[in-house]
C-alpha positions in Angstrom: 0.0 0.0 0.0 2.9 2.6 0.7 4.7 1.4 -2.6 1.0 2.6 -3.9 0.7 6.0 -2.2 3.8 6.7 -2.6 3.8 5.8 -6.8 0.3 7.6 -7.3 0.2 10.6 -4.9 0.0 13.2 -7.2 -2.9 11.5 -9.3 -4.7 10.7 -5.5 -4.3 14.5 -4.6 -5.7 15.8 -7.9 -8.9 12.8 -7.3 -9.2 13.8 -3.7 -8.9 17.6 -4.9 -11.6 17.0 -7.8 -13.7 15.4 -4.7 -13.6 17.9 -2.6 -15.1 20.6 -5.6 -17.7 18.2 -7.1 -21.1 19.2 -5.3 -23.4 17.3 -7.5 -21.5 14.0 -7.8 -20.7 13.5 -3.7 -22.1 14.0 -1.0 -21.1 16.0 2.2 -19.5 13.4 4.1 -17.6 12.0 1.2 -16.7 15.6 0.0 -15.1 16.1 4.5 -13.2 12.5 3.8 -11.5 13.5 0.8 -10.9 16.7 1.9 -8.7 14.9 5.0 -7.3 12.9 2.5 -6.0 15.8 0.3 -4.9 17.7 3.2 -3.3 14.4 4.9 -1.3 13.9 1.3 -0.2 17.6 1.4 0.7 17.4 5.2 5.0 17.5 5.8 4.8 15.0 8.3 2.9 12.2 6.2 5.0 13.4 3.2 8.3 12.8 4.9 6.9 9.7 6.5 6.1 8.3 3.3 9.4 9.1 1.5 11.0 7.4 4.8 8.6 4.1 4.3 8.9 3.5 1.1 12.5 2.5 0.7 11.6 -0.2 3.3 8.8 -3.0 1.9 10.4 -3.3 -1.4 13.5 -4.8 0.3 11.2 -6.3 2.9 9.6 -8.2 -0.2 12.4 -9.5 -1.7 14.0 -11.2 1.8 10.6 -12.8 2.4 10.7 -14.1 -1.2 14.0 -15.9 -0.1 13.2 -16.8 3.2 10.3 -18.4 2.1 12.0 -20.9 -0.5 13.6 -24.1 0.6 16.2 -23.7 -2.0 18.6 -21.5 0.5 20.7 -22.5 3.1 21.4 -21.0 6.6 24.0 -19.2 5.9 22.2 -17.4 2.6 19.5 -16.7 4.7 21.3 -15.4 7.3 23.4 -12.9 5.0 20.5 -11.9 3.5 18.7 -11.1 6.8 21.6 -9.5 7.2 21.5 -7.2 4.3 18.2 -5.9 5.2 19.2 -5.0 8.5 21.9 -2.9 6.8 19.4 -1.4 4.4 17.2 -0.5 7.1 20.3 1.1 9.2 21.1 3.3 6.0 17.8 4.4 6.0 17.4 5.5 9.3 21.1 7.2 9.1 19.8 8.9 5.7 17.2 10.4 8.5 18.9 14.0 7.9 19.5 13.7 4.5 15.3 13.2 3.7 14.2 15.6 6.3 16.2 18.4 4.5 14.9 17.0 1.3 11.8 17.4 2.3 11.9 20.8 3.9 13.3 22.1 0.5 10.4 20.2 -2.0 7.8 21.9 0.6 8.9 25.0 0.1 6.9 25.4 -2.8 4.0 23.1 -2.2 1.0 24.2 -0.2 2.8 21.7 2.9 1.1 22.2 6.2 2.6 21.0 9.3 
C-alpha cells in the first residue's frame, strides 16, 4: 500500500482535490473525507513519513521471497537477513538527508505541518 501511495500521490491528490469541488457528484460526508485525504497527502509529516517508508517493503519483499524458498541455506538466509538490517540502518542514518529534502520540496508546495 505505501509502494501505492507513494507511486500515485500526485494522481490521489488531484482525485481527492476534484472530490472535494464536485457538489453534484458526492455527498457532504464523502466531499469532508477527501478533503482529510487531500490535506493528509499535502501534510509534511505524512510526506516525509512516506518518503521514509517507502524504501523499506520493497526490500522487505524480496527477503521474504528468499526466506520463504527451501532452496537456500542457513548461511544465505542469514546474510541476506543481514543485508536488510543494513538497508534498514542506511535508511534510518539517511534520517537528515530526507528531512532536508523534504523541507526544500515543501517550500513550494502548499505543505502544512
Amino acid at each position: 500500500m505505501i509502494d501505492l501511495i507513494f507511486n500515485f500521490k500526485d494522481e490521489l491528490s488531484g482525485l481527492f482535490k476534484s472530490m472535494m469541488k464536485d457538489c453534484d457528484e458526492w455527498d457532504s460526508e464523502t466531499r469532508a473525507c477527501a478533503a482529510d485525504y487531500y490535506w493528509s497527502l499535502q501534510s509534511f509529516n505524512f510526506e516525509f513519513l512516506l518518503e521514509v517508508f517507502s524504501a523499506v517493503p520493497p526490500k522487505a519483499e524480496i527477503l521474504f521471497g528468499i526466506l520463504q524458498k527451501k532452496i537456500y541455506d542457513v548461511g544465505c538466509c542469514k546474510q541476506k537477513t543481514g543485508d536488510f538490517v543494513g538497508d534498514l540502518i542506511n535508511v534510518r542514518d539517511s534520517f537528515d538527508t530526507i528531512w532536508s529534502k523534504m523541507e526544500r520540496s515543501c517550500e513550494n508546495l502548499e505543505m502544512r505541518t
